[in-house]
DODRENLO-959085 format. One line per field, with one value per residue: residue number from 1; residue in one letter; x, y, z of N, C-alpha, C in turn. Coordinates in Angstrom, 3 decimals, m for minus. Atoms other than C-alpha are relative to their C-alpha. Layout:
<pts>
i = c(NUM,...)
aa = c(A,...)
nu = c(X,...)
nv = c(Y,...)
nw = c(Z,...)
cau = c(X,...)
cav = c(Y,...)
caw = c(Z,...)
cu = c(X,...)
cv = c(Y,...)
cw = c(Z,...)
</pts>
This chain:
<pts>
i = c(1,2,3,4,5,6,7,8,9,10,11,12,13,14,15,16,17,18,19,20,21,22,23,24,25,26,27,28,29,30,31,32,33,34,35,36,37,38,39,40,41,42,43,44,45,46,47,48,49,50,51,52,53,54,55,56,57,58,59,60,61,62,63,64,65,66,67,68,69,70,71,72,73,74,75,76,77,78,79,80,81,82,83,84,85,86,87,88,89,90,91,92,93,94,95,96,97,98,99,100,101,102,103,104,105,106,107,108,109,110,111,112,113,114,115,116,117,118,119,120,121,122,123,124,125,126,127,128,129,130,131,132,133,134,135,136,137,138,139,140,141,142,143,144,145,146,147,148,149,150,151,152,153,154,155,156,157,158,159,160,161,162,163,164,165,166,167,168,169,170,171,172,173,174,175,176,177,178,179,180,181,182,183,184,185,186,187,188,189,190,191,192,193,194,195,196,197,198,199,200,201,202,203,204,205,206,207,208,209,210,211,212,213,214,215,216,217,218,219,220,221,222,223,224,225,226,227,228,229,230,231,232,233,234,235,236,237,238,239,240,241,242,243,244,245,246,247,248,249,250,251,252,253,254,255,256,257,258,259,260,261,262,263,264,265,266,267,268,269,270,271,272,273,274,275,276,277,278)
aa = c(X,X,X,X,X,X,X,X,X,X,X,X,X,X,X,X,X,X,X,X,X,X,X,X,X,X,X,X,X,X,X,X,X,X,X,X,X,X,X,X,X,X,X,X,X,X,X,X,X,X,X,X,X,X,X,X,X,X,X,X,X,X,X,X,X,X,X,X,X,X,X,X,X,X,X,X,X,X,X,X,X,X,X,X,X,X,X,X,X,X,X,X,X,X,X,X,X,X,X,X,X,X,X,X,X,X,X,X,X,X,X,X,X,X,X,X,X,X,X,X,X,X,X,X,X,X,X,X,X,X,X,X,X,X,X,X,X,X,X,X,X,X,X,X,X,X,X,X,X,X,X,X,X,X,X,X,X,X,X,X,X,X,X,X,X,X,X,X,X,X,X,X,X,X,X,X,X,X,X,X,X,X,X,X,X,X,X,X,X,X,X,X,X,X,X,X,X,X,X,X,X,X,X,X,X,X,X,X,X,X,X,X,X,X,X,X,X,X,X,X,X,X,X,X,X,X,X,X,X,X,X,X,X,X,X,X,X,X,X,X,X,X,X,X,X,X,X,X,X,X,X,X,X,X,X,X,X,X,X,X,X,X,X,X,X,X,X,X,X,X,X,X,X,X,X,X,X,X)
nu = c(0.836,m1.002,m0.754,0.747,m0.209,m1.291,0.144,0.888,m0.759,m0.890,1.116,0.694,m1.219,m0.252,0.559,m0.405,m1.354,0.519,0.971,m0.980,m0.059,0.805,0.630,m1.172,m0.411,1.072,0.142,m1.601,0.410,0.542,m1.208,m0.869,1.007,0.977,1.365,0.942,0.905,1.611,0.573,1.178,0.484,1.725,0.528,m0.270,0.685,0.008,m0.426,m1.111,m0.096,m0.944,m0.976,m0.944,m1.185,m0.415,m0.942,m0.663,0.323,0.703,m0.465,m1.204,0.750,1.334,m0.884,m0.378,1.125,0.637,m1.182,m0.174,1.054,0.052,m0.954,0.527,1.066,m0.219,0.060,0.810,0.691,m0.530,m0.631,0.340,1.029,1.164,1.491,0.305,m0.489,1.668,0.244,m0.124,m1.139,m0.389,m0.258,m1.418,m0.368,0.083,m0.917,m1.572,0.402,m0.258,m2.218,m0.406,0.276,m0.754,m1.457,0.170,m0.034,m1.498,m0.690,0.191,m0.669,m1.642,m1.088,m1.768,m0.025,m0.021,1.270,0.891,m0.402,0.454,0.937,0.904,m0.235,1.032,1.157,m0.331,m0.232,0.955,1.026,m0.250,0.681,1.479,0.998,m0.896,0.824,1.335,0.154,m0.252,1.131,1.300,0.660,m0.602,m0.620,m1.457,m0.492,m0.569,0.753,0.060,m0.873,0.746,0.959,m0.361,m0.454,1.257,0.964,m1.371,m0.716,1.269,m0.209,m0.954,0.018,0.880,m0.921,m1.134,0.822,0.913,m0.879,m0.097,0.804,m0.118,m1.559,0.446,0.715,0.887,1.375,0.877,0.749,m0.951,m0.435,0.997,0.565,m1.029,m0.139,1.293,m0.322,m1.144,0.433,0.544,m0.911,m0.840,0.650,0.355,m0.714,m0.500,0.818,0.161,m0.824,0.684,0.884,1.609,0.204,m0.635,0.906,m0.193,m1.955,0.210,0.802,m0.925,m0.939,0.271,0.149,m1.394,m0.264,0.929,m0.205,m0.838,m0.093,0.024,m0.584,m1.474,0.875,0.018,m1.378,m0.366,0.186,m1.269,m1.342,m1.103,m0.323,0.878,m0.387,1.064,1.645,m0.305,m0.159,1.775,0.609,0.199,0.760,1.722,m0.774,m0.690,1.214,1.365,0.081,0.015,1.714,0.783,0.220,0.494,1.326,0.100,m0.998,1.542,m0.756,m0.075,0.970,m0.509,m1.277,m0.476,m0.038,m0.793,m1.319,0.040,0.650,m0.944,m1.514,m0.064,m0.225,m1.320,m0.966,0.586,m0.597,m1.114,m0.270,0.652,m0.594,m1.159,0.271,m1.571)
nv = c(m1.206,m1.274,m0.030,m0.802,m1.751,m0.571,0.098,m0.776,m1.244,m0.290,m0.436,m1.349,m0.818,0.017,m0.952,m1.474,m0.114,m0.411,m1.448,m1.144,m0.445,m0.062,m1.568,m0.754,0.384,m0.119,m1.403,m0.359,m0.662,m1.062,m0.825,m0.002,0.257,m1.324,0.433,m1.420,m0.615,0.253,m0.703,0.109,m1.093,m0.192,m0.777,m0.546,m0.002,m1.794,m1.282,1.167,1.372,0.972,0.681,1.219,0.822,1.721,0.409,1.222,m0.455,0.350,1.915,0.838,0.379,0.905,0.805,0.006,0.471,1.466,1.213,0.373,m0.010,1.104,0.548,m0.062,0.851,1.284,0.433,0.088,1.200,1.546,m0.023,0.677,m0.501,m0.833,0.330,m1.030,m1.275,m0.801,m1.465,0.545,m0.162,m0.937,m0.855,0.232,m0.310,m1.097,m0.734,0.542,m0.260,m1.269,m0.348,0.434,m1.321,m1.099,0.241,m0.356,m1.530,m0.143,0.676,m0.714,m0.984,m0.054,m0.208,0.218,0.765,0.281,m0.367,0.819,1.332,0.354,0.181,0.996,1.618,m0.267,0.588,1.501,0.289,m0.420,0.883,1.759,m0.023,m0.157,1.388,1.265,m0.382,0.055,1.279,0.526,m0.262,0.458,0.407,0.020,1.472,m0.628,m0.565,m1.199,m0.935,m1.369,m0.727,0.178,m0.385,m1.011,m0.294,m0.560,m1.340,m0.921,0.019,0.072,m1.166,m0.708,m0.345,m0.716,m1.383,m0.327,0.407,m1.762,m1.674,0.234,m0.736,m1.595,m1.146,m0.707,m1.432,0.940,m0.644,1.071,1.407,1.496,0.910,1.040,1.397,1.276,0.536,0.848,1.785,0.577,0.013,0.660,1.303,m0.166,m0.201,1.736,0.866,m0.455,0.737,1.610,0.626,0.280,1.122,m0.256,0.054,m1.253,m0.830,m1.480,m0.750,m0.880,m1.107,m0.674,m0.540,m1.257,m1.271,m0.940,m0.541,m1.535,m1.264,m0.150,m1.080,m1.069,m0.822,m0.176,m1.352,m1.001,m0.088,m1.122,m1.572,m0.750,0.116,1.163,0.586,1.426,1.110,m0.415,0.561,1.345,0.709,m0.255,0.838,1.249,m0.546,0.052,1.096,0.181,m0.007,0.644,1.369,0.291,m0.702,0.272,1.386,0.747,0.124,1.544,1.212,m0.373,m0.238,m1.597,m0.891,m1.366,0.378,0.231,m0.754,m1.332,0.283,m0.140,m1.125,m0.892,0.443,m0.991,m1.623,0.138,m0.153,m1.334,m1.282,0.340,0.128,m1.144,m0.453,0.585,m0.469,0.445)
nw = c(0.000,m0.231,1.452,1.091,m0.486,0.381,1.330,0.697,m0.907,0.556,1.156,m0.146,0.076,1.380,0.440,m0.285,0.656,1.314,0.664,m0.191,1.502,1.861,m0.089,0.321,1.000,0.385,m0.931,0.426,1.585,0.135,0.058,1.048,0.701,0.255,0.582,0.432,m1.213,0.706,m0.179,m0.178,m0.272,m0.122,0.130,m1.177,m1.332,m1.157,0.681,m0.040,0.852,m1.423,0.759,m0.493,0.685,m0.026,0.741,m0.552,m1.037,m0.561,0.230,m1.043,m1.428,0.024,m0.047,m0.849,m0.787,0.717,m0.411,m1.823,m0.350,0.884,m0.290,m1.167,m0.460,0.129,m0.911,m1.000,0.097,m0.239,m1.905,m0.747,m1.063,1.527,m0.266,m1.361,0.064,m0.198,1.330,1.563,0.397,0.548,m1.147,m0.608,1.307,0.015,m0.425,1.286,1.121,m0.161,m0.458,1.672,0.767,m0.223,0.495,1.452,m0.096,m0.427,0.809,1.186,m0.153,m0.278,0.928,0.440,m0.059,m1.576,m0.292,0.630,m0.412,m1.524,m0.089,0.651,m1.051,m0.784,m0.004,0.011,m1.264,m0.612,0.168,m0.453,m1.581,m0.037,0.561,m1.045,m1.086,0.371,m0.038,m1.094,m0.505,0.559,m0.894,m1.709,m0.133,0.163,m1.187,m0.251,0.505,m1.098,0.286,0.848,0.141,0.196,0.737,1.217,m0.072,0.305,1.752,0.746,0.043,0.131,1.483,0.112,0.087,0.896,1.821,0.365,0.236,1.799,0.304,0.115,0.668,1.385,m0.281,1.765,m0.288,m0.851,0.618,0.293,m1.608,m0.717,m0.067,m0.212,m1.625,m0.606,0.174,m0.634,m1.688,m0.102,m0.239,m1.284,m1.369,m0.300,m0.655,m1.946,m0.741,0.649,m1.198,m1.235,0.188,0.441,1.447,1.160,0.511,m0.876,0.315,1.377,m0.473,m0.854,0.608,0.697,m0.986,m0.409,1.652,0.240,m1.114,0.183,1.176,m0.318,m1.303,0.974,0.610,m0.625,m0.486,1.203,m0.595,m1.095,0.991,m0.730,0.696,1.023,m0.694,m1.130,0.766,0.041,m1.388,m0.625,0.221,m0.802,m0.737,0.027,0.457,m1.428,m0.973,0.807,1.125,m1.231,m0.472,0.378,0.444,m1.355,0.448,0.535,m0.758,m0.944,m1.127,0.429,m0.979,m0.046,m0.098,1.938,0.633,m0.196,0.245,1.197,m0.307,m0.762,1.152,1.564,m0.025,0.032,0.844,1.085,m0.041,0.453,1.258,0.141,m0.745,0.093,1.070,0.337)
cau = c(0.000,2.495,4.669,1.692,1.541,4.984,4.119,1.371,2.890,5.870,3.560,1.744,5.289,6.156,3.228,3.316,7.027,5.034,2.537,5.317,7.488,5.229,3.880,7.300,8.511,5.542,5.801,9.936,8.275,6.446,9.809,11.052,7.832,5.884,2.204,0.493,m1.869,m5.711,m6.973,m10.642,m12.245,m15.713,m17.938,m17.861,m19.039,m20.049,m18.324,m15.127,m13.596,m13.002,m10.224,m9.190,m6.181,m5.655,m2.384,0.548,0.319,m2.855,m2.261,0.630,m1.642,m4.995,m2.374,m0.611,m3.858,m5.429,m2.365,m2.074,m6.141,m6.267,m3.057,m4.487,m7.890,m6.087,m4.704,m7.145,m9.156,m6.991,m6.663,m6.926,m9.799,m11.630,m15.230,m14.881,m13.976,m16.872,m16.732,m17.210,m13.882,m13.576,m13.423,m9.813,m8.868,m9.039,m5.872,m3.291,m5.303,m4.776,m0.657,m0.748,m2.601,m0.141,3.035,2.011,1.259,4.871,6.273,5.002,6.730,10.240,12.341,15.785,16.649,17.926,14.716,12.571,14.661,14.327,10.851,9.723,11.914,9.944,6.841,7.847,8.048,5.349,2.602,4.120,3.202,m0.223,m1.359,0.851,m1.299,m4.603,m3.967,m3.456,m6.802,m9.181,m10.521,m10.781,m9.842,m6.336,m3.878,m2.042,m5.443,m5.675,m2.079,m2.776,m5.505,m4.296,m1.584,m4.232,m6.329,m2.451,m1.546,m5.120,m4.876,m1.467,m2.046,m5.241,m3.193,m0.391,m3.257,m5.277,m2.181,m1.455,m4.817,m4.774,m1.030,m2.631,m5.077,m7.120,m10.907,m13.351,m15.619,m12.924,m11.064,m14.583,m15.865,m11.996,m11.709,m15.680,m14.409,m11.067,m12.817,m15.478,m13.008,m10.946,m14.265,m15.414,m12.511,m11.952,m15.813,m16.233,m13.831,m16.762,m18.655,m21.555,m23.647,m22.354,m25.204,m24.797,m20.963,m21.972,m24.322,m21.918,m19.175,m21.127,m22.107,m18.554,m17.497,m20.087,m18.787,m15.381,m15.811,m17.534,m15.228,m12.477,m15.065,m14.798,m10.989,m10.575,m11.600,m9.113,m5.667,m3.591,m1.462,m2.533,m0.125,m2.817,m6.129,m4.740,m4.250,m7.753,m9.443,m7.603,m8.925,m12.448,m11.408,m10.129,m13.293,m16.312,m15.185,m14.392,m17.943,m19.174,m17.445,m18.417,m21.952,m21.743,m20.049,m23.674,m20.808,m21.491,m22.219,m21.712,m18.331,m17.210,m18.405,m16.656,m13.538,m13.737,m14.954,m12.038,m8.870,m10.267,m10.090,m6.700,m5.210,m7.329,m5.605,m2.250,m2.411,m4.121,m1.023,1.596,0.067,3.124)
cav = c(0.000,2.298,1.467,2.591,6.060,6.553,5.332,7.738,10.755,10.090,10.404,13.206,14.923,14.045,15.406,18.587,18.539,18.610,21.157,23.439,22.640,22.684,26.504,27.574,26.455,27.928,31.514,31.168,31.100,34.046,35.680,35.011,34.923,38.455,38.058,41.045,43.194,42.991,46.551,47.117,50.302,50.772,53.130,56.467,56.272,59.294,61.466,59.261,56.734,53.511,51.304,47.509,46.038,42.093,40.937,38.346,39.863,38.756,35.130,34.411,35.529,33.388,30.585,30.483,30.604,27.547,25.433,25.828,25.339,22.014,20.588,21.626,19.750,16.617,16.550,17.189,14.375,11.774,13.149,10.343,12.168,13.445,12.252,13.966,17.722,20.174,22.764,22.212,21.690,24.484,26.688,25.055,25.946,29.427,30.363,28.500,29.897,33.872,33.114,31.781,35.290,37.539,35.523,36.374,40.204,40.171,38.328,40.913,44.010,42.840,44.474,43.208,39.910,39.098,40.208,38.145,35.231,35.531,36.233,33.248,30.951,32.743,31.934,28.392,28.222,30.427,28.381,24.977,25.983,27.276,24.012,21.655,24.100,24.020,19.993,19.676,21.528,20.248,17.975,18.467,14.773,15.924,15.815,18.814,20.894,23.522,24.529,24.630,26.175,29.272,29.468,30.031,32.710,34.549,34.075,34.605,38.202,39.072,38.355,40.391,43.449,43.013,42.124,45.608,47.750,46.127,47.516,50.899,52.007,51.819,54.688,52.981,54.407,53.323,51.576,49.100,48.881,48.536,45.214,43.594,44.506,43.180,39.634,39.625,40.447,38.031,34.909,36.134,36.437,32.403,31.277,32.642,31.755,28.032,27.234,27.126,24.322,26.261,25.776,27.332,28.909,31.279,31.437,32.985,35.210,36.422,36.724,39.064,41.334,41.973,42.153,45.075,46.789,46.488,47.857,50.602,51.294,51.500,54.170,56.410,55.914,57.098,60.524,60.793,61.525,58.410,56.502,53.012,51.302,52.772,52.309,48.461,48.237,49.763,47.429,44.397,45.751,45.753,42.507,41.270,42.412,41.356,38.097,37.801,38.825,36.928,33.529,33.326,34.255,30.982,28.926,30.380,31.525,35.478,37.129,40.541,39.448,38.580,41.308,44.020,42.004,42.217,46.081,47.162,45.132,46.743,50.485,49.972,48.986,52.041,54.484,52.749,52.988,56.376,57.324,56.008,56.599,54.231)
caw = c(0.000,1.094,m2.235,m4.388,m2.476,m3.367,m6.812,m7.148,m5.388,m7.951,m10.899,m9.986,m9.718,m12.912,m14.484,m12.703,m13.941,m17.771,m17.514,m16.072,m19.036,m21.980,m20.140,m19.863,m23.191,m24.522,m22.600,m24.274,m28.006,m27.738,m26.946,m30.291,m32.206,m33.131,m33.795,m35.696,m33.343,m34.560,m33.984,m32.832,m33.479,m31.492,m31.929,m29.714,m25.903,m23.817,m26.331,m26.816,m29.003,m27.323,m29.352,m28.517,m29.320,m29.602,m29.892,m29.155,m25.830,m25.030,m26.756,m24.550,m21.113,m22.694,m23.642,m20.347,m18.872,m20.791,m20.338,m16.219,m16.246,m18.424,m16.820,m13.164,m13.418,m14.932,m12.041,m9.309,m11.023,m10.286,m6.202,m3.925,m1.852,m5.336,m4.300,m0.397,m2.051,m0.643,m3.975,m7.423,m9.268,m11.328,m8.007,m7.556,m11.029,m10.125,m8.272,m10.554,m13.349,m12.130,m10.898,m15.064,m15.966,m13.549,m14.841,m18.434,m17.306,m15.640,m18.449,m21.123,m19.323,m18.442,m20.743,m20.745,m20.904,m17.423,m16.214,m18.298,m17.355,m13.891,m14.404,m16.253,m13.579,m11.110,m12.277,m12.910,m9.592,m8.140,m10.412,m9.455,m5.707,m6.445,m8.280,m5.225,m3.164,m4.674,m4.695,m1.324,m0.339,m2.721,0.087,3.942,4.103,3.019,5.747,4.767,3.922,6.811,6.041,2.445,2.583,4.082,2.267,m0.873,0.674,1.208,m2.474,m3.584,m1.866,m2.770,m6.264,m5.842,m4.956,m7.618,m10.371,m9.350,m9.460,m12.929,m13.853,m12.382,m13.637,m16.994,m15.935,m19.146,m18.825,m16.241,m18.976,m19.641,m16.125,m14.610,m15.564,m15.841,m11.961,m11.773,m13.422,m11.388,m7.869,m8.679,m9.312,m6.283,m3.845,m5.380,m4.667,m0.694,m0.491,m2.408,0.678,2.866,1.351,0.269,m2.665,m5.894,m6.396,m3.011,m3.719,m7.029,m5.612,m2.778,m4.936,m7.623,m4.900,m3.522,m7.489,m7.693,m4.489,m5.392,m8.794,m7.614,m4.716,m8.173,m9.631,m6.909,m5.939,m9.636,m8.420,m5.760,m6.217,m4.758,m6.124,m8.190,m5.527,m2.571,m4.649,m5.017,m1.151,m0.550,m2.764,m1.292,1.754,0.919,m0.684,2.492,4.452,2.134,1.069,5.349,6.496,3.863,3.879,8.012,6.737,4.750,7.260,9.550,12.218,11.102,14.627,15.820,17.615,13.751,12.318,14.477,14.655,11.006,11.284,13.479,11.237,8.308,9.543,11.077,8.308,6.485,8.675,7.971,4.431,4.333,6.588,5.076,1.476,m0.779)
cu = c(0.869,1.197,m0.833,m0.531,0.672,m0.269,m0.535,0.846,1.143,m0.440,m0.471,0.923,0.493,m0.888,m0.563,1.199,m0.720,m0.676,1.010,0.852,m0.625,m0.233,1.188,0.924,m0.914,0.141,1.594,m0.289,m0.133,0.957,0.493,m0.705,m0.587,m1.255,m0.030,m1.399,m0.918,m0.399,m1.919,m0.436,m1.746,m0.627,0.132,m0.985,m0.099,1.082,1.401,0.034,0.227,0.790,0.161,0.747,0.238,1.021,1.510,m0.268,m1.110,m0.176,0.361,m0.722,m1.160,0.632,0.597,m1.209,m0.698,0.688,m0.421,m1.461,m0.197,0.897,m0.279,m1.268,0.400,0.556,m0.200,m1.027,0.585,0.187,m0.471,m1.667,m1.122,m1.349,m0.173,0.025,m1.734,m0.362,m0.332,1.610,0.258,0.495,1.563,0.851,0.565,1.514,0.764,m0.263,0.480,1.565,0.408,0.145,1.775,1.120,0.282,0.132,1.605,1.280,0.220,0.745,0.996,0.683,0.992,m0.245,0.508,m1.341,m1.011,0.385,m0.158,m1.558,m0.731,0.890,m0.674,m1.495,m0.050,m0.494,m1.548,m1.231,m0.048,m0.647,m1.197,m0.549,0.701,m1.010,m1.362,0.103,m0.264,m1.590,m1.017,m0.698,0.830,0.674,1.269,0.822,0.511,m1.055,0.063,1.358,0.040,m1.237,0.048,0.838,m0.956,m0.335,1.386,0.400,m1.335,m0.134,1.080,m0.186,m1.265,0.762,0.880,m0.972,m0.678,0.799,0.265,m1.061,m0.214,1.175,m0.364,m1.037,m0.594,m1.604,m1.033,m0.778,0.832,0.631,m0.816,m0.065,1.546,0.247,m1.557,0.587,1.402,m0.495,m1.123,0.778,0.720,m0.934,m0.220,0.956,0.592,m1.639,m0.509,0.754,m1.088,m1.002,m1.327,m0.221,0.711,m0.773,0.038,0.859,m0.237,m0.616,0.972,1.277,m0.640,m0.475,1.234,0.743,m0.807,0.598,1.401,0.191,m0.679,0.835,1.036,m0.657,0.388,1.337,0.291,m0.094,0.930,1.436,0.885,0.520,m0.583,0.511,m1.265,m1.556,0.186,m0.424,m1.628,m0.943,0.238,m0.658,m1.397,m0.117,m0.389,m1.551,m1.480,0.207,0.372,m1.323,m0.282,m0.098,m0.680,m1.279,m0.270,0.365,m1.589,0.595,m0.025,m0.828,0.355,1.297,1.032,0.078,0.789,1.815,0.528,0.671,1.674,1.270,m0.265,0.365,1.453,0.248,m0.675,0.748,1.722,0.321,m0.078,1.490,1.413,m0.066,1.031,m0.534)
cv = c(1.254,0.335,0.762,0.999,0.204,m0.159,1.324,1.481,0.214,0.665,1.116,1.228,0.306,0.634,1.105,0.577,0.624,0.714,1.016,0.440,0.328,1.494,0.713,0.215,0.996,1.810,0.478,0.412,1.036,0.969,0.212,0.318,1.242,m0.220,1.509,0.277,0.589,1.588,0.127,1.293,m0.065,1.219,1.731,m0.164,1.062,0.467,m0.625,m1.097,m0.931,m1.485,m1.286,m0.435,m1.468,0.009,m0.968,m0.164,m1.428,m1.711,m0.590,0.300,m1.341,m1.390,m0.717,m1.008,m1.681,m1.314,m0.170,m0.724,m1.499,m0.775,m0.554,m0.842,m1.480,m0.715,m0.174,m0.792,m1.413,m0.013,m1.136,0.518,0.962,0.266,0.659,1.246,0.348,1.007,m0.599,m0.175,0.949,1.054,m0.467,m0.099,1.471,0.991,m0.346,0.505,1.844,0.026,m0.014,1.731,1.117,m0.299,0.952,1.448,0.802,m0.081,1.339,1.355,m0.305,0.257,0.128,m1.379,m1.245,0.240,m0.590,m1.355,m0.066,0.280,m1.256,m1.348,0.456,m0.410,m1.285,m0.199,0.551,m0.969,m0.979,m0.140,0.209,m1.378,m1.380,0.623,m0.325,m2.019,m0.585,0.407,m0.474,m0.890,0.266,m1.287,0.248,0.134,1.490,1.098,1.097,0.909,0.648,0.949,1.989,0.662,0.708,0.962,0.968,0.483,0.693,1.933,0.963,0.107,0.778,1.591,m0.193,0.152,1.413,0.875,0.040,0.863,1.380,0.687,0.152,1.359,0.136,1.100,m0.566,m0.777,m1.080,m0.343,m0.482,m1.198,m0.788,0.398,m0.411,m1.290,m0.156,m0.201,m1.381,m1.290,m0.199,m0.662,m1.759,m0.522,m0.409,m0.878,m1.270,m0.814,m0.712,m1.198,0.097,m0.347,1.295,1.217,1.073,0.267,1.009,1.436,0.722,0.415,0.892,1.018,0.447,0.317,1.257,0.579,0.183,1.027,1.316,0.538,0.381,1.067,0.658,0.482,0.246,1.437,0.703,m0.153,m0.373,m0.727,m1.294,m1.200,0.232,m0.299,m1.763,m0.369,0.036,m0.663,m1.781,0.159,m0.357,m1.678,m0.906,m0.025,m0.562,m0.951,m0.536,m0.403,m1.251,m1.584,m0.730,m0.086,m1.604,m1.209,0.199,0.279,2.117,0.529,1.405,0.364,0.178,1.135,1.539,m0.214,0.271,1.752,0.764,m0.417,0.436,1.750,0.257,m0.164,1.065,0.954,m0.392,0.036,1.181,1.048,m0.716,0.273,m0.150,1.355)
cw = c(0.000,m1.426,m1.426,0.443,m0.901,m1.605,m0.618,0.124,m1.352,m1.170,m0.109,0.093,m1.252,m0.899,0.310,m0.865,m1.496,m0.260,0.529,m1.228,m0.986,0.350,m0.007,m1.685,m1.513,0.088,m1.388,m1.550,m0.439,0.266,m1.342,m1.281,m0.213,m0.643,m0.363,0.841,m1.179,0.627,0.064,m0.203,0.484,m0.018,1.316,1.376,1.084,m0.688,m0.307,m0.658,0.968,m1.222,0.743,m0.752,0.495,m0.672,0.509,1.156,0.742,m0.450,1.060,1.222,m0.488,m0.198,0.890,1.009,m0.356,0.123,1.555,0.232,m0.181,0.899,1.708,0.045,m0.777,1.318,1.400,m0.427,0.259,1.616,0.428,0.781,m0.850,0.345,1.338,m0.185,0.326,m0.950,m1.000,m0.715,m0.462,0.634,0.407,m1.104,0.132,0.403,m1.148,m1.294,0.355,0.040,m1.544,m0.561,0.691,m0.588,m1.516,0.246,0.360,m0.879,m1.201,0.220,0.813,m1.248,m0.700,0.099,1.564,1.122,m0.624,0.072,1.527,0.297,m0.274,1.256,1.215,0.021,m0.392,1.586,0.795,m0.680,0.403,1.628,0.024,m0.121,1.399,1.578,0.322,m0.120,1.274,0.601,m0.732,1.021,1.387,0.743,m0.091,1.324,0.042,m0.347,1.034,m0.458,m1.962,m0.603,0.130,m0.330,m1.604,m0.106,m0.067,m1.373,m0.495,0.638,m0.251,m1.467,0.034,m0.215,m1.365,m1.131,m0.066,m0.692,m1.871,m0.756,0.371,m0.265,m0.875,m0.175,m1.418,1.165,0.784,m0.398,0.069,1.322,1.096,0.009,m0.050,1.485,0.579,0.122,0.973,1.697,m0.135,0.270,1.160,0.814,m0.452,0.217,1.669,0.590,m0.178,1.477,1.094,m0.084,m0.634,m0.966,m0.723,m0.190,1.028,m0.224,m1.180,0.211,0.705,m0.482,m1.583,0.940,0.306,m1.579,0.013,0.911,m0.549,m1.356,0.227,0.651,m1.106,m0.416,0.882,0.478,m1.441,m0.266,1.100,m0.384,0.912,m1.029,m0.459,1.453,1.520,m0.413,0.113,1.516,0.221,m0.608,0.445,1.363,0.093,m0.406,1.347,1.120,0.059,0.098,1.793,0.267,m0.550,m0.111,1.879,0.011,m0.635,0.769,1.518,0.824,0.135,1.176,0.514,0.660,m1.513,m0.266,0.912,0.234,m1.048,m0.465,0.402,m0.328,m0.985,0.054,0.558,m0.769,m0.810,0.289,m0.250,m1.381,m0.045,0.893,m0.803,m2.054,m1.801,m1.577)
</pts>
């Protein structure tokens, strides 16, 4: 018994090992490779053109992405403890699928070559832990799930922050940076709240509500004049506090203890940011 652990365990190493190469190998092409950029012209909006551009760029993130995603649920279908997981699968798709997107975003603006090499062995590395992470928690059966687990929500808000700021340094127009920080807060909040066992169908719900607050709270912090790295913090923040609140709401543990514990770590760190202002 104990020999066909080790068997499996080895296996499952090994093809980790292959979706790492083939995404790295893959990421190295597009170094060498120049796609032609598809111009979009749309019509004007509130008085304004609004232009999209498709192009290698966005290949090599949707690429990236599609590889880690594919590679990741081959092998959280083979977990030992498959049939005990309390989520849907796709909810454990989600992190290793965003570390894919930020690698690609990281990847696309290093501009020397020492810097794009230590980026892409960086994210070798940083994805390989997400998906070794996201393996380990797919069920509570799991010995190592608790640790695991909050490792996730850590990664799952740090890449929240790095992925906002990405989006507000471009200081792109609130039609378009709206709804891509709706869809990024949404995937964030199902993945912090799928944790709790609930149906999909409330996770969905509870994570398009904090998607709506968040994107508004980006509407209005586009009016003030902070930096992108401070708007970032203040939406992990809200981040941080909603997707709190909301996964003890789901877990039926949401009492007024909770919520001012909650309440009173969110405004500390408000006046710490607001005071410190990077």
């Amino acid at each position: 018994m104990l020999t066909q652990q080790r068997e499996k365990s080895h296996t499952e190493r090994d093809r980790l090992s292959i979706i790492l190469a083939v995404m790295l190998i893959s990421a190295t092409l597009f170094r060498f490779v120049e796609l032609p950029t598809f111009s979009l012209g749309v019509r004007q909006i509130f008085g304004s053109p609004l232009n999209l551009a498709l192009g290698g760029d966005w290949l090599l993130a949707m690429l990236m992405m599609g590889l880690i995603a594919t590679g990741a649920l081959s092998l959280m279908r083979d977990h030992p403890d498959f049939e005990s997981r309390e989520r849907r699968l796709i909810f454990t798709l989600f992190t290793p699928t965003l570390g894919a997107l930020l690698a690609s975003l990281l990847l696309i603006r290093a501009s020397t070559w020492p810097m794009w090499m230590g980026t892409l062995l960086a994210s070798g590395f940083f994805i390989g832990l997400l998906i070794y992470l996201s393996y380990r928690a797919l069920s509570p059966a799991h010995p190592g799930y608790p640790s695991a687990r909050v490792m996730l929500n850590i990664s799952d808000y740090l890449m929240g922050f790095v992925l906002f700021s990405l989006i507000l340094i471009e200081q792109g127009r609130m039609l378009v940076t709206g709804p891509i920080i709706f869809l990024l807060s949404g995937v964030l909040a199902c993945e912090l709240l799928s944790a709790s066992g609930a149906p999909a169908r409330r996770v969905l719900l509870f994570s398009a509500i904090i998607a709506l607050q968040l994107s508004e709270l980006a509407w209005v912090l586009g009016y003030w004049r902070i930096s992108a790295w401070t708007a970032a913090t203040l939406l992990t923040l809200g981040l941080y506090l909603w997707s709190g609140v909301g996964y003890q709401h789901l877990l039926s543990r949401l009492t007024r203890r909770v919520v001012i514990e909650f309440t009173v770590v969110a405004f500390l760190m408000l006046i710490l940011v607001l005071w410190i202002r990077p």
